[in-house]
N, C-alpha and C positions, 0 to 999 in steps of 0.2 A: 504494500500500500504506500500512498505519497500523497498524504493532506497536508506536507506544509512546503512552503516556499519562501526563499527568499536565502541569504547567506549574511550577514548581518539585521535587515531586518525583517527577521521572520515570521511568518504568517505559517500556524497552525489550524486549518477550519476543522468546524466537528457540527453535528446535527444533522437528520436529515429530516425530510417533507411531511410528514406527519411524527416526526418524534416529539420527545419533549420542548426540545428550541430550537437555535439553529444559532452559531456564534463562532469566532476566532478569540487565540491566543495568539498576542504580538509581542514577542521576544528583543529584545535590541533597540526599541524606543528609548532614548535617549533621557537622564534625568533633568526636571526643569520646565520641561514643553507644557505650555500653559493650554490648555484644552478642555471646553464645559462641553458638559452634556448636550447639550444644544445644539454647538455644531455638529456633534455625529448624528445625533436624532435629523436633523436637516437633511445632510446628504442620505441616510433612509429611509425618509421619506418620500424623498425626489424617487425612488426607484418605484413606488406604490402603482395600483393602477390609474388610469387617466380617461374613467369613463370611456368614454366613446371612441374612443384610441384602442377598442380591443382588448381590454385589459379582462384581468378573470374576474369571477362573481365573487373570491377567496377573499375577504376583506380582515387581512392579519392587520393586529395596532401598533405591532415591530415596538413596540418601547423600549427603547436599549436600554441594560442595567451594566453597569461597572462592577466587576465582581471584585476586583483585585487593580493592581497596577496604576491608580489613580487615586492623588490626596489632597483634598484642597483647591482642585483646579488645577494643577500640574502632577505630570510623570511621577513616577517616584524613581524609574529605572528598572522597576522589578518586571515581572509580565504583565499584561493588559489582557484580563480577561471581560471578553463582552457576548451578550448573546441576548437573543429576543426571542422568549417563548411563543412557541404554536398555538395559537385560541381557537382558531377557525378552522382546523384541519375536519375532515368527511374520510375517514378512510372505506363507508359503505359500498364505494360505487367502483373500490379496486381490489376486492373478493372473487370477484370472476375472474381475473388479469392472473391469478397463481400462474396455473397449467397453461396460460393461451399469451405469449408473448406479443404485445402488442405491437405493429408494423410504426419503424420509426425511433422506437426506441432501445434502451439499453436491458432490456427484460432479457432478452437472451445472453447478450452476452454475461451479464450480471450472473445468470444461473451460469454458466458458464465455467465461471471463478470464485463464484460464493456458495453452488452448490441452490438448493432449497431455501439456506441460510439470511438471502440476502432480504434487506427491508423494502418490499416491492409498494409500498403504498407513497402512492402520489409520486413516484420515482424514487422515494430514500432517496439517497447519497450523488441519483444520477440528476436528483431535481435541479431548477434554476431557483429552487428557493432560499439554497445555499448559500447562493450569490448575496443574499441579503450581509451574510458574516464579511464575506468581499467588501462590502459599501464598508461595513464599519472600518474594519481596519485601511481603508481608502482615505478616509478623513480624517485620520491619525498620519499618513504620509500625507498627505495634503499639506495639513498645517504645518511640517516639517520644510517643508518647498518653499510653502509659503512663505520661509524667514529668507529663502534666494529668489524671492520675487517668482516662482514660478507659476505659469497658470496651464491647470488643464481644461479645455472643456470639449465635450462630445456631442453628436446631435446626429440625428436622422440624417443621411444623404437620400436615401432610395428606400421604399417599399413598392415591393412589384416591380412593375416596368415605370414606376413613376419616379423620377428622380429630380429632385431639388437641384435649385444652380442660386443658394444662396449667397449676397454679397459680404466681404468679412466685415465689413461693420455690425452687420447682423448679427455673426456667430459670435456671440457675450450669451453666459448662462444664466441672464436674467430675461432674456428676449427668446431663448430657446424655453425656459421652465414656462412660458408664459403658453406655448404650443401643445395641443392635446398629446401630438405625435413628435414633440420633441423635434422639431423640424424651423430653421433660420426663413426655409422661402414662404413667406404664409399663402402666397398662392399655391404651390405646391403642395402645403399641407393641408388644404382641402380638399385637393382631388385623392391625398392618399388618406384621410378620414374618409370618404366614398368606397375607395376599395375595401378598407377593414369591416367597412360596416355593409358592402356586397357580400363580401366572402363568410361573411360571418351568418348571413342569411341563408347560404348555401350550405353551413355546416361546415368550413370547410378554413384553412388556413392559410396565410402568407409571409414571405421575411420576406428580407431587407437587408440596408447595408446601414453601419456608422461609420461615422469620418470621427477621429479627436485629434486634437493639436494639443500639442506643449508649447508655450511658449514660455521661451528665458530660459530655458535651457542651458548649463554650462556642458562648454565644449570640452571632450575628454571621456565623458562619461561611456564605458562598455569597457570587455575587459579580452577583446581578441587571444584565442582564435576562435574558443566551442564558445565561451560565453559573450557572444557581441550584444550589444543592446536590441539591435532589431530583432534578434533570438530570443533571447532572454523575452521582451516583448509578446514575441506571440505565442511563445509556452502559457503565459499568462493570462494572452486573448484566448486562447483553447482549452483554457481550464473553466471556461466561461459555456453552458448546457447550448444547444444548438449552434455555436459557431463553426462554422465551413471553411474560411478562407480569409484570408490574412493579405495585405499588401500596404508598402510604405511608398511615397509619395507617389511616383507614374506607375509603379508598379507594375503590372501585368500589360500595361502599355507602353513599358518600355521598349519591349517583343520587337514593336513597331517602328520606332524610331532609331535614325541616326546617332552616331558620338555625340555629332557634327551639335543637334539637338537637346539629346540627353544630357550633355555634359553642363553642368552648372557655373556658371561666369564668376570669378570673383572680383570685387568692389570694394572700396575702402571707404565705407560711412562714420564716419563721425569719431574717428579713430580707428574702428571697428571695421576690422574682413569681413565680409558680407557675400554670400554669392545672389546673384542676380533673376536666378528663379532658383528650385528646389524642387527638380525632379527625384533627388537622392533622398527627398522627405525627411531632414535633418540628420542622417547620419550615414557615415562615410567610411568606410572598413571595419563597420561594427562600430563605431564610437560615433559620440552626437560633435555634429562639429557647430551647432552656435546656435541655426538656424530651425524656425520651431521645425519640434516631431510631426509629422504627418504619417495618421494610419488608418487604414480602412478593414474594419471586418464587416464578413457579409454571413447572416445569421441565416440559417434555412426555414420553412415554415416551422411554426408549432405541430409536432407529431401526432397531440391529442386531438383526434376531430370528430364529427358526429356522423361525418359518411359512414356507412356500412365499408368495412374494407377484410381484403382476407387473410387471414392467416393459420396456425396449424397448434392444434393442440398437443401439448407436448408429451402428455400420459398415454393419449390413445393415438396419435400419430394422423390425427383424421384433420382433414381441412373445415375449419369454419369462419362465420360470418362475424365479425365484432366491429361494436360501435359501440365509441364510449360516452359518457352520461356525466364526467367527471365534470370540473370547473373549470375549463381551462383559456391561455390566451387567444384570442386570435391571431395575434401578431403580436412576439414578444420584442419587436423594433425597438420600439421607444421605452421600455422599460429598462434596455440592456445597453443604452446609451452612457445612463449614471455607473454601473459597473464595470463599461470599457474604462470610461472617466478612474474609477477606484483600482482596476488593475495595472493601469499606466503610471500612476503614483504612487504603486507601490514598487515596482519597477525600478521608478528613476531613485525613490526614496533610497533603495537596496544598492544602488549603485554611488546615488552620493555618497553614503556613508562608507562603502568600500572607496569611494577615491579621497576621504578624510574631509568633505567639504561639510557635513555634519560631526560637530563634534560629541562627546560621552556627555555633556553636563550644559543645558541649554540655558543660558543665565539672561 
């Protein structure tokens, strides 16, 4: 098993989808970091559903508790124990799902390697509700960044064949929270509230893509050759339940283009090496060289849908019909916006402090 990550600052998740809670251990947090309740409660919240944006009927109140690791308002240095109990779990409606591995998900391979053993309601350990423990220790790197000026925020590019082409004055995480779909183009984010709320009529599911940027970044950060930052990166976006595909700035469109094109100009602004655009998406042989991170994951539909669809029973070996009754997203796009945003900060956070730019004792 591998529920924790990070090499200074470590992130231990634990809980799954209908257990008792759902929560991380953050190991290496730094003593001094002044951090209330408040801020973590915020960032998860922003992960909640958003009405009409698809979201499930499951309406958890996530109260984060500090178990440990926090006195007064700051660090102590010890571990940061957080987690937010399950209220609203149903596990009624995934009693028939034992024997008949549902098309989509991790039920087979689960039995696979956990035997009968594994906790199959509402996905256990394969759920995206785990992702909740993500946001939290998110906001604990956050505020960490946040002493080198750093900003992350994420938002909707694409759901379906709909894609946004918003401007970067837009993309600020207060003009994005402001969007059902977590989306900068608000014309764009109309026509993809139309879709969720199509397919959702159909029974039926859709993804999408995130875009997130870093900005302020210090340059240096990755630790070539197996741990480069864009690596390290998307180990992180793939620890995240339905994500498919990973790429940093032109990405998969680089295929396409010349050096002549691809290759990023460099410019001396204001002191300051700058290149000219940022097809490299901020980092440059594994290491961040200045320029914000750009990254895109592209999430696949939600698996849970109401189609009848087929699959095979695993006791009697016989084919049959299932449709599930469960709670589930239509489109977990916009929900999985705020936890690219928490997996990216924890990343860089893991990497400041191996290159010494966070110190042991935040004063």
């Amino acid at each position: 098993m591998s529920n924790s990550f990070g090499t200074q600052f470590v992130v231990t998740s634990f809980g799954e989808s209908h257990g008792k809670c759902v929560g991380v251990v953050i190991d290496g947090c730094p003593a001094g970091l002044p951090i209330g309740l408040d801020e973590i409660q915020t960032e998860v919240d922003r992960r909640k559903p958003q009405g009409s944006a698809g979201g499930t009927a499951r309406r958890e109140e996530d109260r984060v508790e500090v178990l440990s690791g926090i006195l007064n308002g700051r660090s102590t240095g010890a571990p940061i124990c957080l987690l937010a109990w399950n209220k609203d779990a149903d596990s009624s409606a995934y009693s028939e799902v034992i024997s008949v591995p549902r098309p989509g998900h991790a039920d087979y391979t689960a039995f696979l390697k956990y035997g009968k053993y594994n906790d199959f309601r509402g996905g256990g350990r394969f759920s995206g509700r785990i992702t909740a423990g993500f946001v939290m220790a998110g906001a604990i790197a956050r505020k960490l960044l946040s002493l080198h000026g750093v900003e992350i925020i994420a938002h909707t590019l694409q759901i379906g064949d709909i894609k946004a082409e918003p401007h970067a004055a837009d993309i600020t995480r207060r003009k994005i929270d402001k969007s059902p779909v977590r989306c900068a183009d608000p014309a764009a984010a109309q026509k993809m509230i139309k879709l969720i709320q199509a397919v959702q009529r159909e029974a039926d599911s859709i993804g999408g893509i995130v875009e997130v940027l870093a900005l302020n970044v210090p340059g240096g950060l990755g630790e070539p050759v197996f741990d480069t930052l864009e690596g390290e990166l998307s180990k992180a976006f793939f620890a995240i339940p339905a994500a498919r595909g990973v790429e940093f700035g032109a990405g998969f469109g680089a295929a396409t283009m010349k050096g002549s094109q691809h290759n990023d100009l460099f410019s001396m602004k204001n002191r300051k090496l700058v290149t000219l655009t940022n097809h490299a998406g901020g980092v440059s042989g594994g290491l961040s060289n200045g320029m914000p991170i750009v990254a895109r994951v592209a999430f696949k539909p939600t698996a849970s849908i109401g189609k009848s669809q087929k699959t095979t029973n695993l006791e009697t070996g016989k084919s049959v019909d299932l449709s599930l009754s469960g709670r589930h997203d239509s489109c977990i796009v916009p929900r999985a916006a705020p936890v690219v945003e928490a997996m990216t900060a924890m990343v860089l956070c893991d990497y400041a402090q191996r290159a010494g730019l966070i110190g042991r004792i935040i004063s």
